[in-house]
NULUM-574032 format. One record per residue (C-alpha): x, y, z; residue in one letter. Coordinates in pm, whole numbers, plus 50000, padded with zeros to 5 digits. Example, Ala and Ser with C-alpha at 12.3 -4.5 7.8 and 13.67 -1.06 7.14 Angstrom:
REM residues 2
512304955050780A 513674989450714S 
***
This chain:
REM residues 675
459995060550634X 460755027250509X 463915013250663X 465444994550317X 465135023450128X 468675035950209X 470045006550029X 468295020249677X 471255048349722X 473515023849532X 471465030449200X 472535062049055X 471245060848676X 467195061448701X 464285053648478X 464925020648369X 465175007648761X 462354984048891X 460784991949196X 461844964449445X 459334941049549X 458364941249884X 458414977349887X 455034986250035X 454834963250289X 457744974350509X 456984993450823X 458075028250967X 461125032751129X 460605026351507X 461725057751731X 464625053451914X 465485071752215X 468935084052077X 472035095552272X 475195093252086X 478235088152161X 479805128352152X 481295136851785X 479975132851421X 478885098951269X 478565091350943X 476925062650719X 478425059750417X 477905032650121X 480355031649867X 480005010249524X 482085002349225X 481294984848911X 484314974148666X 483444967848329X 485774946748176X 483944940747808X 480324940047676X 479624906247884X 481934910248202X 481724936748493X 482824935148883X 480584946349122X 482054956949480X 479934974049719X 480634979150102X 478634997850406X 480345015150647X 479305035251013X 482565062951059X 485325042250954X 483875003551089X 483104980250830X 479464966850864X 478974948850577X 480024946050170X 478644930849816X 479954896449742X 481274906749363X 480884869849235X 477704857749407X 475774894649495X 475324881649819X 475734903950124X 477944900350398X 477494912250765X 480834916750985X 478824932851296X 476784906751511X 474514940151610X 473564947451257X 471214924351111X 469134927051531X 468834961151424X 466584964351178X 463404936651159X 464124911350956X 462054911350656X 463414946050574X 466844930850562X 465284901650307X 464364934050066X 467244950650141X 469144921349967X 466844919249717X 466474952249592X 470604954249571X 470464922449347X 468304940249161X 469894973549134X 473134949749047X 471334935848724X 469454965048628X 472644983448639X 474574967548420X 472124963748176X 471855000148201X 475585010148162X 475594984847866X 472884995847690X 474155033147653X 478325025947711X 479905047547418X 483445042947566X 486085021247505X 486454988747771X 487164986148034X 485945015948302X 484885020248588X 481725036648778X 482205045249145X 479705059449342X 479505070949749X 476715082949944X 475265084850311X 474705112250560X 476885128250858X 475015137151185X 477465162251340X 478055170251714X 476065201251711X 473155180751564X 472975193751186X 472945166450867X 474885164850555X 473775143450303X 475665134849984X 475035111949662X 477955113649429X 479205091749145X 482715093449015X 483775075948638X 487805065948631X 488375077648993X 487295114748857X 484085137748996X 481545126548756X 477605137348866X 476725150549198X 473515150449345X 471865181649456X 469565177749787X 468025213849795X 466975214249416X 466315171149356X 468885176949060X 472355164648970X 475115190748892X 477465176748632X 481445174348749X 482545166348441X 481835184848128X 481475163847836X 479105139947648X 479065112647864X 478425130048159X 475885153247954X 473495120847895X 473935109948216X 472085140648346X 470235139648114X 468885102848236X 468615114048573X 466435148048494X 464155128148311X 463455101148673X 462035135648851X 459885107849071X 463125090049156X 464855122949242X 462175127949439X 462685095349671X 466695102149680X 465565133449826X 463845116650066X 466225091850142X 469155115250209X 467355136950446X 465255113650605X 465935077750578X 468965074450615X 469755097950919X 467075077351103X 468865047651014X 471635062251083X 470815071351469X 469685030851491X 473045018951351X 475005047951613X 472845031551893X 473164991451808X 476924997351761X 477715015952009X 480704993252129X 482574993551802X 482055032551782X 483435035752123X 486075011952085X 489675025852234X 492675007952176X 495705030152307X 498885034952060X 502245019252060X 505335042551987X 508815040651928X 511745060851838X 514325053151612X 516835071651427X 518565067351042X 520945091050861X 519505118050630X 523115136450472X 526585136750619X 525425162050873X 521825151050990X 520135126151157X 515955117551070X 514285111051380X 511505090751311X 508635083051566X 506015053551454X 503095050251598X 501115022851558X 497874995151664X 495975023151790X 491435033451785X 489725053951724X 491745071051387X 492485110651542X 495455115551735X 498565140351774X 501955135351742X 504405162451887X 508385164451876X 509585182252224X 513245189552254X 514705201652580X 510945195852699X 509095223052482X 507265214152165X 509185221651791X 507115249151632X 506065237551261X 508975236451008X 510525223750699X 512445199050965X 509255184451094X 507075160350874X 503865141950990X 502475115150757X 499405108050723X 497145081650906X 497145046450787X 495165016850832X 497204983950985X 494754950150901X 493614948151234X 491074976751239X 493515000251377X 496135027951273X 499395038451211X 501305073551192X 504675083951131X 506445116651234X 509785126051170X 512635155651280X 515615163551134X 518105174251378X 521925173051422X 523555149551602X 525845172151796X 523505200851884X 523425191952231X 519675188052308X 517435164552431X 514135148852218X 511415129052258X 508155118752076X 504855125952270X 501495110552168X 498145119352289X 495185100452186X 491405097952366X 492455059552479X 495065074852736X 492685101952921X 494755128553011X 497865115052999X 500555115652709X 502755088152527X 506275098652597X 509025085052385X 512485100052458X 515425094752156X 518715075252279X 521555096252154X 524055065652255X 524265051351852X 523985090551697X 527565091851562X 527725053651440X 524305059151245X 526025091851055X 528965072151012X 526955048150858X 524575072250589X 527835088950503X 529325053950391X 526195045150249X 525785074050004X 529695070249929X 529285034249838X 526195039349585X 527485070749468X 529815042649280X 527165036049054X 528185067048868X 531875057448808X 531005028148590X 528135049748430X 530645073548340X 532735046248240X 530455032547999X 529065067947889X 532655075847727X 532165046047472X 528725059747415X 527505070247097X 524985094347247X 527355110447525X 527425143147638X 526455159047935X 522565176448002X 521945195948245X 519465176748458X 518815175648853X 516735170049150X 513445178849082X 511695197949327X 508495182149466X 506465187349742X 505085154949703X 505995128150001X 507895097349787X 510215086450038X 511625053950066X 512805047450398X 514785024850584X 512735009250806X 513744997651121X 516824973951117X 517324975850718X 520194958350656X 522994959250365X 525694971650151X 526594978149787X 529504964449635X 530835001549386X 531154978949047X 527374968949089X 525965006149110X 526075012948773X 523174988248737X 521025011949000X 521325035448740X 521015024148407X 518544994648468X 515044987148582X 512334970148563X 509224966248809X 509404963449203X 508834925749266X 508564908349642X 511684890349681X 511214851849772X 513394843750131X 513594815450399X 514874815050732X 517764832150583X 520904809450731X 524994809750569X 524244777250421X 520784788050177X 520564810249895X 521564844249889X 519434866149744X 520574905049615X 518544928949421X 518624966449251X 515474985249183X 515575018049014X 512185039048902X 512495072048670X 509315092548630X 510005113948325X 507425140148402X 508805162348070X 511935168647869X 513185185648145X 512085169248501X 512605136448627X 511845118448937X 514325088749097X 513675061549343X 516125034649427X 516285003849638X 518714975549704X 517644946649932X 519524919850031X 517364892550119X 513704908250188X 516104938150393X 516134970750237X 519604982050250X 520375011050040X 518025039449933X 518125068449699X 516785097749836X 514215115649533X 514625145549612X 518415151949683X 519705119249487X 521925115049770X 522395076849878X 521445063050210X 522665037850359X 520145015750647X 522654994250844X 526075003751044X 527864973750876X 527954988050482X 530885002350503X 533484968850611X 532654959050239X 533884991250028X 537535001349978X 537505038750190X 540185046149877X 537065046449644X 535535077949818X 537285105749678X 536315089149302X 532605082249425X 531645114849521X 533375137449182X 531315113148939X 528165103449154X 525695132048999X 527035131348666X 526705091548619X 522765098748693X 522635128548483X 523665108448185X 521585077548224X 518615101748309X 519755117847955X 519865082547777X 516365075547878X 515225108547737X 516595099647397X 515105071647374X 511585087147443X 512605114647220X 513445087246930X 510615066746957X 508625095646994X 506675087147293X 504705110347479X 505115122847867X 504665116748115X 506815079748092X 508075056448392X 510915033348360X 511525006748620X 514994983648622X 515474953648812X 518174933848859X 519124902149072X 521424877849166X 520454842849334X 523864824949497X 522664790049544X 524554769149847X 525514744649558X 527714775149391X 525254774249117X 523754809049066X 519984826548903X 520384861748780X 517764883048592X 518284920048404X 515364937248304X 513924970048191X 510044979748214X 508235006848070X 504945013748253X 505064984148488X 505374960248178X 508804941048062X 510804962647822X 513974946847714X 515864918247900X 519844914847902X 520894875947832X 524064869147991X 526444846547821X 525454859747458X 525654897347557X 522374910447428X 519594931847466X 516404911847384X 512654934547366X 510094919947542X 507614933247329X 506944945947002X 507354981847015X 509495008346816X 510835016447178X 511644981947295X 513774975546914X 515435012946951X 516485002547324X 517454965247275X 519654982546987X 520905005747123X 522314986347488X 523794960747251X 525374982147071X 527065000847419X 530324972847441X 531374987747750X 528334980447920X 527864945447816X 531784934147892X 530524953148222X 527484934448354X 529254900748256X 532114909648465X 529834920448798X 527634888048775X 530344859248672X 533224874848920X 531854904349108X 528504891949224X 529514856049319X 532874870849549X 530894899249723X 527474888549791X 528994858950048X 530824891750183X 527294908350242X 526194876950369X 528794876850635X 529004913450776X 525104911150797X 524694879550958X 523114890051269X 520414908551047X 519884882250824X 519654853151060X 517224876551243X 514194857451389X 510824873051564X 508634847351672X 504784849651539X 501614865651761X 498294851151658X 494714859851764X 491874838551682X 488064855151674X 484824848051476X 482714871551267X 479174866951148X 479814855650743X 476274847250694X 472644838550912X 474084803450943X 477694804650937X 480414822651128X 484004830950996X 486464820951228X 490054844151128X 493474837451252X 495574869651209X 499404859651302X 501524891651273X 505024905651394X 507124873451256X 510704871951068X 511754858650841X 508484853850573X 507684819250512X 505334805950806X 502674778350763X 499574785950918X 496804757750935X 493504749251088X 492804717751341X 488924704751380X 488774678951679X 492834680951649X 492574669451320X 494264695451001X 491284703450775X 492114702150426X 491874725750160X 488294732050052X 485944762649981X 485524772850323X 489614776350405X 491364803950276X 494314818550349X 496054850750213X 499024863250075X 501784875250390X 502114912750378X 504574933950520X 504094952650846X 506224986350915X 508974971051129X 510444946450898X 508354921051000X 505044901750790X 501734893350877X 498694866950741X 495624865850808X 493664826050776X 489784822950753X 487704792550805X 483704793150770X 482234769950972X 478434763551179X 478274777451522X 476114746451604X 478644722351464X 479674708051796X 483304706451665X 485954725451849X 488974749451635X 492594759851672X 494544776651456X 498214760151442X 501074784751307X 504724768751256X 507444792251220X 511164784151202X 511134809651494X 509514781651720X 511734754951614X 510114722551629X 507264735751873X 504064754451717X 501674779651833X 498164763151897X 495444791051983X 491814776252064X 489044795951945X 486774797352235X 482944798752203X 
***
């Protein structure tokens, strides 16, 4: 078998594809005395092509052994990158030279392909994955299937050389069609699946054996946040731990909770380091009396366990806490209330939760922090727009205070709707809305020393009905401008305090993830943001509401400018919370000649951070070989970046990566990349 053949697996429409040159010269596969490591292995290439118009597409491809990246398609140049130093020693090397050359091949021929015979309307996409699994008892499964728009498109069948259309219609018609007609081609992907590429396979197991034996033990922690007046969410992360299966157990008084609707296990998640995270969670009550922990066993610890026992000691100031927190947002629905008397479309629906069994939680993670002044919840229910990062500094009483809504309504049909809510003060999440029971939530201990207690009683009679009524406003206007379901609307509104007492403020509605209408304070109007009958009907239609307008002047020229300091204040510990960075510097093969050194700095508050590279001491500047990304969020309220610098291994220069971080104060964290 010839070893480069595996790579032809990314062509998936025959006939018009040119045989690779090079092809017949390649030798056989050399035998390998194979032993691997115990459990099934899989090589899997996966490939996308995004075609934007007649002229433009994006090609992504990218190899993987079991869940280790080994290499991917450069979508501008075509070129091929290698992340594992054993890969390119593992096959000889002029197989690897038509390897690359028969994928820039397959890349043009392709395209020209999907062009030529392309009936639908731009853009689409083409996705295809395929590989083989060698299990533990020794048996192979192959695969070869292609997808079009993220949907089961052709699928290729090993024990006839045919392909078995997913989707029945014209498009996928002709592309069987194309590949009956290529019966010699079929021929060679039989070959390839059942032979090629599990010998390749067993050479790729062997060569990287390391990374498929790599153990990196988990990290757990257990934290608890309010679910209703009554209950308490126990919630066990795990995290930063290799290889991906594990088990995560609740154990009260000792013996494990038997499966129920109280016990929830996420899914498994990938953190940017190469390992994984999991999340379990319990709903108990806080006075039942018994004991819990969280116990985690995964290979890296042997035969022993993870144990993480809950401390009960903050139990009854959390529930104190969610029980002020869904009092105070419930206030939304006075004003809503307020407004929907003066409303030319009142009158009451009957709408509620929806019932799901889909997991769309927002939680509070970790030390969320916040409070909701009751005029300003009417805007967490009658306004949205899209969920945008909020900027933030080294959040100190003398910068700018930052406070924002978010609000998202998934109008599945006339008579379901789904709700998610946020408020954040700063970058903290602070308040949720729970989408299932459209409760509120509140995430820190300190919400309620900013509401009136006199307010509760009024809060919780017109909490429902204020949500009912916007839910039913946002149906009318679907319903008028004759729009079809399913629809999202997303509202977003915020409110900048600058130290110089000047202030920023923004109200918007999307539709779809796109602006909507925007509210201009001062001139109390509804403006559309686009062109459409529903943007006109809506603008219209808020204008027209009085009540609201006088409203949402009144929160953000008196309310907003009185309160927000008052957040600022009862929060301060959260706010002027600081975590110090942790970086890691290691290199990567990026090419035959070049190495990529990356800097990964994680686990720092607040956001902004300034990571740079020294050569011989000296900063280098900006060029094509630096990049840096955007800072993402970890799981605990802290952010992480990752910096990348390509550079020879022969150089003779020496590296450090050099993160400041107001954290540090006026020191920095200098970490040498050793060779």
């Amino acid at each position: 078998m010839q070893s480069h053949v595996i790579l032809l697996l990314f062509s998936f429409f025959p006939g018009t594809w040119a045989e690779p040159k090079g092809m017949t010269k390649l030798g056989t596969l050399p035998s390998v005395l194979f032993s691997p490591p115990a459990g099934s292995h899989m090589l899997k290439l996966l490939h996308f092509a995004t075609f934007q118009n007649s002229t433009s597409v994006l090609v992504g491809g990218l190899g993987l052994l079991g869940d280790v990246e080994m290499g991917s398609l450069d979508s501008h140049t075509g070129n091929v990158h290698y992340y594992r130093s054993w890969l390119r020693p593992s096959l000889p090397k002029g197989d690897w030279d038509v390897i690359e050359s028969s994928i820039k091949s397959y890349v043009r021929d392709f395209n020209r392909l999907v062009q030529m015979y392309a009936t639908m309307p731009y853009p689409f996409v083409f996705q295809s994955s395929m590989g083989c699994e060698l299990q533990s008892n020794r048996t192979v499964r192959a695969f070869f299937d292609i997808a079009y728009e993220g949907q089961n498109f052709l699928r290729f069948c090993l024990d006839t050389g045919t392909w078995d259309q997913m989707q029945h219609n014209q498009l996928s018609a002709m592309a069987e069609q194309l590949m009956a007609n290529a019966s010699t081609l079929n021929e060679v992907i039989q070959v390839l699946l059942n032979d090629t590429c599990v010998d390749v396979l067993r050479i790729f197991i062997q060569s990287g054996k390391a990374d498929l034996e790599r153990q990196v033990p988990p990290v757990a922690v257990v934290f608890a946040r309010p679910a209703n007046p009554v209950q308490l969410l126990l919630v066990c992360r795990v995290t930063s731990f290799y290889p991906r299966p594990i088990t995560v157990t609740w154990l009260r008084d000792g013996q494990e909770v038997p499966p129920s609707p109280a016990l929830s296990t996420g899914t498994v998640l990938p953190n940017a380091d190469l390992t994984y995270q999991l999340r379990s969670t319990l709903l108990v009550s806080p006075q039942d009396g018994h004991s819990y922990a969280c116990r985690v066993q995964h290979c890296s610890l042997g035969d022993r366990s993870l144990l993480v026992p809950w401390s009960r000691w903050d139990s009854k100031r959390g529930l104190s806490a969610g029980l002020g927190a869904m009092l105070l947002l419930a206030a939304i629905a006075v004003a809503a209330v307020l407004v929907w008397r003066y409303s030319p479309i009142g009158g009451a629906q009957s709408l509620g939760p929806r019932s799901t069994s889909s997991s769309r939680h927002l939680y509070c993670i970790g030390l969320a922090a916040g409070t909701m002044w009751p005029h300003c919840l009417f805007l967490f229910l009658l306004l949205h727009e899209t969920w945008a990062e909020p900027e933030t500094s080294c959040t100190l009483p003398a910068e700018s205070q930052f406070f924002q809504l978010f609000f998202t309504l998934l109008l599945d049909n006339i008579s379901s709707t789904e709700l998610t809510g946020l408020a954040l003060l700063g970058d903290l999440p602070i308040v949720v809305l729970d989408p299932h029971t459209w409760n509120f939530n509140i995430c820190r201990p300190w919400v309620q020393a900013a509401t009136a207690e006199s307010e509760v009683e009024k809060i919780l009679s017109f909490s429902m009905v204020g949500i009912r009524n916007t839910i039913r406003f946002m149906h009318e206007m679907a319903m008028k401008a004759r729009l079809d379901y399913p629809l999202v609307f997303q509202i977003h509104i915020g409110y900048k305090l600058y130290p110089n007492g000047t202030s920023w403020s923004v109200i918007n509605i999307g539709e779809d993830g796109r602006d909507l209408v925007t509210y201009e304070l001062g001139r109390e109007r509804w403006v559309p943001q686009r062109s459409t009958p529903l943007a006109e009907l809506m603008s219209h239609a808020l204008t027209d509401l009085r009540a609201v307008s006088g409203f949402l002047e009144h929160v953000f020229s008196t309310s907003f400018p009185t309160y927000i300091p008052t957040l600022h204040k009862q929060g301060r510990t959260d706010l002027e919370r600081q975590v110090p960075p942790v970086a890691v510097v290691f290199a990567r093969p990026a090419n035959p000649v070049q190495l990529l050194l990356v800097c990964r700095v994680t686990s720092f508050y607040p956001r902004p951070i300034t990571v740079t590279w020294l050569r011989d001491g000296q900063e280098v500047p900006p060029s094509p070989a630096l990049s840096t990304g955007t800072v993402l969020p970890n799981a605990d309220l802290t952010y992480q970046l990752r910096s990348t610098l390509l550079v020879s291994p022969q150089d003779g220069h020496s590296y450090a990566c050099r993160v400041q971080h107001c954290s540090l104060g006026d020191r920095s964290l200098l970490v040498l990349w050793g060779r």
